[in-house]
C-alpha positions, 0 to 999 in steps of 0.5 A: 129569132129575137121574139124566140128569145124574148119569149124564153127569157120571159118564161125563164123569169117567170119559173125563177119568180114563181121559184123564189116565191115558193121557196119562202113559203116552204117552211123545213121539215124537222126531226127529232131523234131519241136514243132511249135504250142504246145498247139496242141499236134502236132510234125513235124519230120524229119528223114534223113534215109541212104540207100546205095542206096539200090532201096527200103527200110523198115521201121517200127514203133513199136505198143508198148510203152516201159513202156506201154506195150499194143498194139497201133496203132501209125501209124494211128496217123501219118498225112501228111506223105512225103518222099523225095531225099535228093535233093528234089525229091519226093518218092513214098511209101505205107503202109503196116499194120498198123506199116510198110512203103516200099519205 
């Protein structure tokens, strides 16, 4: 029993390092939101999106409204989608569900 413990409070300070460790080298994603023509009820939003240069990322969109909670399909709402490098270079993506983007 005492060995059990041990052993599950050894990996629990080890999920909790490794935890804390990732936290400080995620860096936030940040977005930036254009309104050029409001009468349109259109937005243009840019969202810089670190990756840790990881070869492929997911993305999701929630189906939900805080607020208002029934199912929606935003996705489908979304036109003129890109995704580019941060030196320009365009990315392939798809989508996948109505809420889900794989780069």
């Amino acid at each position: 029993m005492h060995k059990r413990l041990s052993w599950q409070l050894a990996v629990i300070a080890f999920l909790v390092q490794a935890w804390s460790a990732l936290g400080q080298t995620l860096e936030p994603i940040v977005y930036t939101v254009h309104f050029p023509d409001p009468a349109n009820n259109e937005a243009q939003v840019e969202a810089v999106v670190p990756t840790l240069k990881q070869a492929a990322i997911e993305m999701m969109m929630p189906i939900w409204t805080p607020g208002f909670y029934r199912v929606e399909n935003h996705a489908a709402k979304v036109k003129n989608f890109t995704a580019r490098t941060t030196d320009g270079k365009d990315l392939k993506f798809e989508l996948s569900g109505a809420a889900q983007l794989l780069f």
